[in-house]
C-alpha positions in Angstrom: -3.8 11.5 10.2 -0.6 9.5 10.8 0.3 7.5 7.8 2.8 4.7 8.2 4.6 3.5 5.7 5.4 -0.2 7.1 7.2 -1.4 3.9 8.3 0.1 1.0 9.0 -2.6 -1.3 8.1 -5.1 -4.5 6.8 -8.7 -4.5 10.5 -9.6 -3.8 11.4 -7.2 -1.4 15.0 -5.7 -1.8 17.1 -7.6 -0.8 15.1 -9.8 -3.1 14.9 -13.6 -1.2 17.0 -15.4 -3.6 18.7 -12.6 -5.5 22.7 -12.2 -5.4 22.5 -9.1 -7.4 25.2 -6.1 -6.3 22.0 -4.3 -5.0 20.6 -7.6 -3.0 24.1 -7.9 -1.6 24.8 -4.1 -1.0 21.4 -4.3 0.8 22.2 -6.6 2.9 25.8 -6.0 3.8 24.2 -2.5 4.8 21.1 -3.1 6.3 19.2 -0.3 8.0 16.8 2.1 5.7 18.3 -0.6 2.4 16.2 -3.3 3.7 13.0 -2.6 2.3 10.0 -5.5 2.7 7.1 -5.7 1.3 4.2 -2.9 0.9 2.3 -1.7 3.7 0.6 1.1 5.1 -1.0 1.8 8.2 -3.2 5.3 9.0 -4.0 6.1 12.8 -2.4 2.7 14.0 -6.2 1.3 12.8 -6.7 1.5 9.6 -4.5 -0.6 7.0 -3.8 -0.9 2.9 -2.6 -4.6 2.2 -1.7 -7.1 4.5 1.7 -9.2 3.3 3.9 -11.9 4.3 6.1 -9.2 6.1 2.9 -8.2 8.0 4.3 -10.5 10.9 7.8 -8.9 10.7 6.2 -5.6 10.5 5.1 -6.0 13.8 8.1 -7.3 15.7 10.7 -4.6 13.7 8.1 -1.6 14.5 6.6 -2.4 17.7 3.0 -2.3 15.4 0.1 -3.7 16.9 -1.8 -5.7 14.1 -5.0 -6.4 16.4 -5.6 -2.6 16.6 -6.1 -2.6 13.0 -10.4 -2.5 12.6 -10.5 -1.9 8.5 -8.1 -3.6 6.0 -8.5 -2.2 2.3 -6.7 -4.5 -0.2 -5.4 -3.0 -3.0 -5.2 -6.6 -5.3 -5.2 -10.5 -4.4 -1.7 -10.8 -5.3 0.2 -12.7 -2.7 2.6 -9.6 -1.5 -0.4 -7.7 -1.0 -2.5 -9.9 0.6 -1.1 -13.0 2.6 -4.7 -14.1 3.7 -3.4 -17.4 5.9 -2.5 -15.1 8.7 -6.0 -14.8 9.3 -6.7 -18.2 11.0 -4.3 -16.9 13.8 -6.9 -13.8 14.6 -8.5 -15.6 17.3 -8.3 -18.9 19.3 -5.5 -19.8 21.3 -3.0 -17.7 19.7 -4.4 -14.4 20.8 -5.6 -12.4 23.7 -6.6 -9.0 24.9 -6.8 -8.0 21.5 -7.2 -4.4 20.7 -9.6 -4.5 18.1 -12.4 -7.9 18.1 -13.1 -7.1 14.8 -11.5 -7.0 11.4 -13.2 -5.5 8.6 -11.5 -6.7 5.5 -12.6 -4.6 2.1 -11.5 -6.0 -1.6 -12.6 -7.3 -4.7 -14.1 -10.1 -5.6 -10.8 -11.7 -6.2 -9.3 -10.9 -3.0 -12.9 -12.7 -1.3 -12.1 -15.8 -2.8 -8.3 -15.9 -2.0 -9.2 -14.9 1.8 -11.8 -18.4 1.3 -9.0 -20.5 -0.2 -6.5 -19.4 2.0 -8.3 -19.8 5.7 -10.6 -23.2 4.5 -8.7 -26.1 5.8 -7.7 -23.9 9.2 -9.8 -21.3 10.0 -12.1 -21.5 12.9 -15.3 -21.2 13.0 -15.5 -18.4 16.3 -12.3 -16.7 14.4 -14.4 -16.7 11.1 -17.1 -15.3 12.9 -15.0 -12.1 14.0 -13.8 -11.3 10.3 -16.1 -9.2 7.9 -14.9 -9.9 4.1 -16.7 -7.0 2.4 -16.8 -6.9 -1.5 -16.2 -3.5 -3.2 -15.4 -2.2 -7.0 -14.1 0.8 -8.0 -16.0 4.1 -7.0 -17.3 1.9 -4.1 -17.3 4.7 -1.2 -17.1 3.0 2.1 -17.3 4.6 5.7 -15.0 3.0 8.0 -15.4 4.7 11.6 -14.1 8.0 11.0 -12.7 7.3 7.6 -14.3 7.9 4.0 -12.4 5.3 1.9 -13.3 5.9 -1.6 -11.9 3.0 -4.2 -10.3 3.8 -7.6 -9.3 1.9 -10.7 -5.8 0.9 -10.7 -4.6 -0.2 -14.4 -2.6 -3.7 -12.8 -4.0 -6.7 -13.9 -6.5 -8.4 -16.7 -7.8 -10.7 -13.7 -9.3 -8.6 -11.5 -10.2 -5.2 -10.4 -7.1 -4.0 -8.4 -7.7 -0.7 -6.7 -6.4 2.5 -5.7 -7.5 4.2 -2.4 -8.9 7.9 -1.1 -8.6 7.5 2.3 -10.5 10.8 4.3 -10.8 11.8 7.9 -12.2 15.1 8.2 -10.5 18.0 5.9 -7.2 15.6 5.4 -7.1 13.0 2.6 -4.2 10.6 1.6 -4.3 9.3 -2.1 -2.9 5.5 -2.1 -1.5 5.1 -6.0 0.2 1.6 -5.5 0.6 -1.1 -7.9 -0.3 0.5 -10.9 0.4 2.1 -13.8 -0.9 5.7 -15.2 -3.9 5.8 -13.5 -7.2 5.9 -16.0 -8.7 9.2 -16.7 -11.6 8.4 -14.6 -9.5 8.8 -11.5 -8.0 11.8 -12.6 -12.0 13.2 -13.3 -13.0 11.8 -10.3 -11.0 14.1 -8.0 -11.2 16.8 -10.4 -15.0 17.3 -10.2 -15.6 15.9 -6.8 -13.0 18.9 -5.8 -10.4 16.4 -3.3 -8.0 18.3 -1.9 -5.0 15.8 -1.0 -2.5 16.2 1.6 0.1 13.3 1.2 0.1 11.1 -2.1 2.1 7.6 -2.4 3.0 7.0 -5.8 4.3 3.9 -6.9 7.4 3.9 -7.9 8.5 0.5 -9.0 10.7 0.9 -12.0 12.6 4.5 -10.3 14.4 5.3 -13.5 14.5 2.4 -15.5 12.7 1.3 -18.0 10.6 -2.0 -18.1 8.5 -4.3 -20.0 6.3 -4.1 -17.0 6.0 -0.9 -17.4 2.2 -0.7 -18.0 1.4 -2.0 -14.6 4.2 0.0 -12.5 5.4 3.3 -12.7 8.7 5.2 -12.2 9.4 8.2 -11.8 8.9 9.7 -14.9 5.0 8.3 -14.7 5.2 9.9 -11.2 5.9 13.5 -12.3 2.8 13.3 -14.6 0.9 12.2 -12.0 1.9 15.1 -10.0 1.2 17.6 -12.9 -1.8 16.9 -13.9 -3.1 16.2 -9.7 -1.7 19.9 -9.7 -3.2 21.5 -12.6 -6.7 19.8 -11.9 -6.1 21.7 -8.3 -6.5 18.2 -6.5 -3.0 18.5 -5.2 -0.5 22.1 -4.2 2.1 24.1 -3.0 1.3 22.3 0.3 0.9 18.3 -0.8 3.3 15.9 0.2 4.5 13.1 -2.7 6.3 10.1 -1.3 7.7 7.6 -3.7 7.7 3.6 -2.4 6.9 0.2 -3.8 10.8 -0.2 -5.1 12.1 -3.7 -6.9 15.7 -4.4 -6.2 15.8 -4.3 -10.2 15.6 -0.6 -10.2 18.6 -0.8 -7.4 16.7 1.8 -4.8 19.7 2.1 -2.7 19.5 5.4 -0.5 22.4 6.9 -2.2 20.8 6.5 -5.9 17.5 7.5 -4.8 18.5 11.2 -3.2 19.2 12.8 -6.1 16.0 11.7 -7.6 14.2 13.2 -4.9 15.9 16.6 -5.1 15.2 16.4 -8.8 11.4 15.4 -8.5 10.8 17.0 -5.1 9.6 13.7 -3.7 10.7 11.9 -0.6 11.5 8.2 -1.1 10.0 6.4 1.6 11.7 4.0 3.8 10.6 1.6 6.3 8.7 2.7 9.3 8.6 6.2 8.0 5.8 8.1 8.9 4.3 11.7 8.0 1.8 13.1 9.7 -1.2 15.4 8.3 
């Protein structure tokens, strides 16, 4: 499995868009690995978790091909996870010789009726046509070609059921932990008695090392080395599991020089854009 981690930041991005803070303008006086849009990751160069604004960007900056991409999971119907207006452009005029005919789009109910508000007043009829919107809760298992995508309960917002993602191709499994806070016991029991071994886990890593009062839907790293204790002890994750850290705010200033010493500390790799690890 090749996992791509197309951006590696918040609903602001760092630089945030209108943010003059010494970390906005550090980040953009630098550029490179400091710019950091918003959160997406794509397995195999088909299979995706979340689609943003920056999906477009994503594609031009990384040379990614978005038709490719059969199966989107959605994590959440929040905007910098899922920019469903893109989706009147799959088709028509302003494509051709696309990789993939189909999109399969996964998410919860939310997420259904954002994609219907979004495409109404554009979307074609013969684009429509080509796009699956596929309700699913948490502990919905879905197969996706080769994949087993198992969803979780993420603990992010009172409006809906935002999830977390178990994404398996043969004996290699990535755990997607994004946009939420300490996950519920029920994940942790899940993969305990269902014996998952993982191979690479993305923890979200919002808050780095400061504190928050959004703390309760985010994590920082603190959060993230419990997560990685008890995903040990429970024998889910090992010696040999990768952790990456992503999903930064610019208020948690996740300039590459702050964030080293926190991976030497947590033995974590702070991901960047376009960095990919392969299982």
């Amino acid at each position: 499995m090749k996992i791509t981690y197309l951006g590696t930041g918040a609903a602001e991005g760092v630089p945030a868009l209108f943010c003059n803070c010494p970390t906005c303008l550090a980040a953009r006086a630098s550029g490179g690995r400091e710019l950091r849009s918003r959160t997406q990751v794509l397995i195999d160069g088909k299979l995706c978790i979340d689609f943003p604004p920056d999906a477009f960007y994503h594609g031009l900056h990384l040379g990614v091909d978005l038709s490719a991409v059969e199966h989107l999971f959605v994590t959440h119907s929040h905007m910098d996870h899922f920019y469903a207006h893109d989706f009147i452009l799959r088709g028509y005029k302003y494509v051709a010789a696309m990789t993939a005919e189909r999109l399969h789009i996964y998410g919860n109910a939310e997420v259904g009726k954002v994609f219907a508000e979004c495409t109404r007043r554009e979307m074609r009829s013969d684009v429509r046509e080509s796009i699956t919107m596929t309700e699913i809760k948490p502990f919905s298992v879905v197969r996706a070609g080769e994949y087993c995508v198992t969803a979780l309960p993420a603990v992010h917002s009172k409006n809906e059921d935002a999830l977390l993602f178990l994404v398996e191709r043969g004996n290699k499994a990535y755990l997607h932990l994004h946009d939420t806070g300490m996950p519920p016991a029920s994940v942790f029991a899940y993969l305990k008695e269902s014996g998952k071994k993982v191979r690479l886990v993305s923890l979200d890593c919002t808050l780095v090392d400061t504190h928050s009062s959004t703390s309760g839907r985010h994590m920082g790293i603190e959060e993230n080395a419990a997560v990685m204790r008890r995903l040990k002890a429970d024998g889910v994750a090992d010696g040999n599991t990768r952790f990456v850290i992503t999903h930064f705010s610019h208020n948690s200033a996740p300039l590459t020089a702050r964030l080293r010493p926190i991976e030497e500390e947590y033995g974590v790799t702070a991901a960047y854009d376009g960095m990919t690890v392969e299982l």
